[in-house]
C-alpha positions as CSV (number, residue, x, y, z in Angstrom):
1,X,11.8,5.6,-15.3
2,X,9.7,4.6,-12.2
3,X,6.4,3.8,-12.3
4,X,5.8,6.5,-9.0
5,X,7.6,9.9,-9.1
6,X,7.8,9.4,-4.8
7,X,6.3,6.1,-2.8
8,X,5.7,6.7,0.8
9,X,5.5,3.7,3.5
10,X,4.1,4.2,6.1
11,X,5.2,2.2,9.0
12,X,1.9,0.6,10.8
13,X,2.9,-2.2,12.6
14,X,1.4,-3.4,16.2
15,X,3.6,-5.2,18.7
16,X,1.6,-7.7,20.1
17,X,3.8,-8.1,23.5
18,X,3.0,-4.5,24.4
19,X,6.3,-2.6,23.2
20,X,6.7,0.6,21.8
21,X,5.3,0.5,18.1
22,X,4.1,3.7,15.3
23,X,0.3,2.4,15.7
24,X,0.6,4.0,19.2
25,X,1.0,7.2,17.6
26,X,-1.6,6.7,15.5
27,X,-0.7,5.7,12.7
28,X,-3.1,4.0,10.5
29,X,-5.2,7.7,11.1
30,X,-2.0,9.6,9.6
31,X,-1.5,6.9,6.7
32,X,-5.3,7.2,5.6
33,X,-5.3,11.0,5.7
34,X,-2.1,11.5,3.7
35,X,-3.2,9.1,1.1
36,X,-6.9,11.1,1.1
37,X,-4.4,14.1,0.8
38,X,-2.2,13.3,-1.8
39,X,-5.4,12.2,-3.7
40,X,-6.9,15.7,-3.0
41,X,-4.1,17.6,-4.2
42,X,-4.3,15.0,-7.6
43,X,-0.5,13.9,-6.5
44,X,-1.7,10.2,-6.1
45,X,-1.4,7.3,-8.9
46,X,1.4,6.5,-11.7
47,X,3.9,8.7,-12.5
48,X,3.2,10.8,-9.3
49,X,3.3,9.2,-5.9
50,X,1.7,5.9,-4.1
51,X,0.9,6.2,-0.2
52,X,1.2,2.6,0.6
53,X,1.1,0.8,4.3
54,X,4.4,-1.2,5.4
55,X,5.1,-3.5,8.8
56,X,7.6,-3.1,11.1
57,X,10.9,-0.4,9.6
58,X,12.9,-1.4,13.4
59,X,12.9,1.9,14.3
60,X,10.2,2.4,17.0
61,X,12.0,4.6,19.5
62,X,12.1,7.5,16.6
63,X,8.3,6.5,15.6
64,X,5.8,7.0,13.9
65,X,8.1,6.5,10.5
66,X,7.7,7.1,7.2
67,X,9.8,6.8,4.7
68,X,10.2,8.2,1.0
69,X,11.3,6.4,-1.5
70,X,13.6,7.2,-4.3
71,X,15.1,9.3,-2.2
72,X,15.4,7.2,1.0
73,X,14.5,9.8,2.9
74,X,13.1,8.6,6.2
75,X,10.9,10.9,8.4
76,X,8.8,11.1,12.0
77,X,5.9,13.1,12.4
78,X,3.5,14.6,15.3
79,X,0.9,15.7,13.9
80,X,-1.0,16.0,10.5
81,X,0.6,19.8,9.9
82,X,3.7,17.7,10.1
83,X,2.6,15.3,7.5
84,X,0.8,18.4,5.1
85,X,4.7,20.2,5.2
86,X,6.4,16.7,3.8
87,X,3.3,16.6,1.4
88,X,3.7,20.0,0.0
89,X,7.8,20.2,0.4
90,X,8.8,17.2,0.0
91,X,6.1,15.3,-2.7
92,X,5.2,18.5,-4.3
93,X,8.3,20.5,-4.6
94,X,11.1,17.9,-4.0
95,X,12.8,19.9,-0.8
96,X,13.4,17.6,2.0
97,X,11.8,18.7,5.2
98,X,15.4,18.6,7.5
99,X,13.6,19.0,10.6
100,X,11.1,15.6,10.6
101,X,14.4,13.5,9.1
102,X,15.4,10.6,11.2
């Protein structure tokens, strides 16, 4: 068994030559308030789910990225509404949200 139910990276990496990157979408805002979230909502810490920062995922033209792991399941988001419907369907109920996949 795992030690988290769900683990969520949360790509915040910063291209120093000026390219595209998920901290122009701000990022580290969007990490810090799912984590405060999923602490909120008492889904944070072992055997439920860890919000943890990660560098660069490679996949800056479909940023910001997350990505949840076991399930690989890799997602962009807008906006925090986007990031509160993957934290109540995806890490509360287990339903993939199709439409924020990448």
């Amino acid at each position: 068994m795992s030690h988290y139910k769900h683990h969520v990276f949360f790509c915040l990496n910063q291209r120093e030559d000026g390219a595209a990157c998920c901290t122009d979408h701000d990022a580290e805002a969007m990490f810090e308030y799912t984590k405060k979230k999923a602490k909120a909502l008492g889904l944070h810490g072992k055997g439920n789910c860890r919000v943890n920062r990660a560098g660069c995922f490679d996949r800056c033209s479909e940023g910001p990225v997350l990505v949840v792991y076991p399930e690989a399941v890799w997602y962009t988001y807008v906006d925090k509404e986007d990031l509160d419907e993957i934290i109540e369907s995806h890490l509360q109920n287990g339903k993939v949200v199709e439409r924020l996949k990448i």
